[in-house]
Steps between C-alpha positions, in 0.01 A plus 500: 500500500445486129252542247399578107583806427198535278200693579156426390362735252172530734727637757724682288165695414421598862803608596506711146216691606596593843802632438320671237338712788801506709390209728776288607400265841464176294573150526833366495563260214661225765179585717288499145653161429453341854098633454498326128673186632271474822156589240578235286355263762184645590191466418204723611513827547860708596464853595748805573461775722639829347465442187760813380630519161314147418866306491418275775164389380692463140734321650243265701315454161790404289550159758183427606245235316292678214193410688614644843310831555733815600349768682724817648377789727690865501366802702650756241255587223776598245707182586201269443435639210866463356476177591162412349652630175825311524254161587267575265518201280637251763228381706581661801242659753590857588277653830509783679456523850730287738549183798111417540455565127716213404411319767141495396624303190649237633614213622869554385693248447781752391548846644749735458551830674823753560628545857396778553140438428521198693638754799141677515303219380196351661640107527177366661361548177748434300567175693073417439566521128787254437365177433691212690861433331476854352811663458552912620769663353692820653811681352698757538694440793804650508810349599657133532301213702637592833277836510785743484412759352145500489357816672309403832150535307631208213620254751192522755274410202740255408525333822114562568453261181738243586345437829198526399326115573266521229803482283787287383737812387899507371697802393657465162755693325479609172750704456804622739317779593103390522331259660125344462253309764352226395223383716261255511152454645487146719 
């Protein structure tokens, strides 16, 4: 597992402002990478869901085609409005609301989402939204491949995913402690 060790100034910004305000669930850089790396080969439209601090959708926007459209939801008021700022300049939708509020902008062909969000989320319509080949995106899972040490809630969304038939899905490590699924719609 290896990487640059630089991060994009776009990013740099978002994660500025939320620890500004004390808010410190964010993106990985290996996981930021992985998004930038898998965005550079869309086209469309990629969404997140839980948008946060804005560091995802900064890092989504840093890889992905100038003319692909970004849009990320987030529940929290205050957050989306961090994040707005952060984005401001960038091209990058920012929404409130949540699931069926992305989903109504769709198809994706990339979506990204946290594990825990993807725990409580409503996959029928998430699953409607992907376009064919689109590629869904869950991190932080804790632990090596095998599932140890993933609390019971992390691995049955983990394992709900990778037996899901809708999708081709993989776990991937990127780092010793972290792990991503990548998944995508058949």
């Amino acid at each position: 597992m290896t990487s640059p060790t630089e991060v994009p100034d776009l990013v740099q910004r978002a994660l500025r402002s939320s620890l500004a305000v004390g808010y410190v669930h964010t993106t990985r850089n290996e996981t930021g990478r992985l998004l930038a790396t898998l965005a550079a080969s869309r086209t469309g439209t990629l969404g997140e869901l839980g948008t946060g601090s804005g560091a995802a959708a900064a890092w989504l926007r840093t890889g992905a085609p100038q003319h692909a459209h970004i849009v990320t939801v987030e529940r929290d008021e205050a957050l989306a409005e961090l994040a707005r700022a952060a984005l401001a300049d960038a091209d990058v939708e920012v929404l409130m609301g949540g699931c069926r509020d992305l989903a109504a902008r769709g198809p994706f062909s990339l979506l990204y989402l946290d594990q825990q969000t993807a725990a409580g989320v409503d996959r029928e319509a998430l699953c409607a939204a992907m376009e064919p080949g689109g590629l869904v995106i869950i991190d932080d899972f804790p632990g090596g491949l095998d599932g140890l040490g993933m609390d019971a809630l992390s691995d049955l969304t983990r394992r709900e995913w990778l037996q899901d038939e809708r999708f081709e899905s993989v776990d991937v490590a990127v780092a010793p402690d972290a792990q991503v699924l990548i998944a995508t719609r058949r």
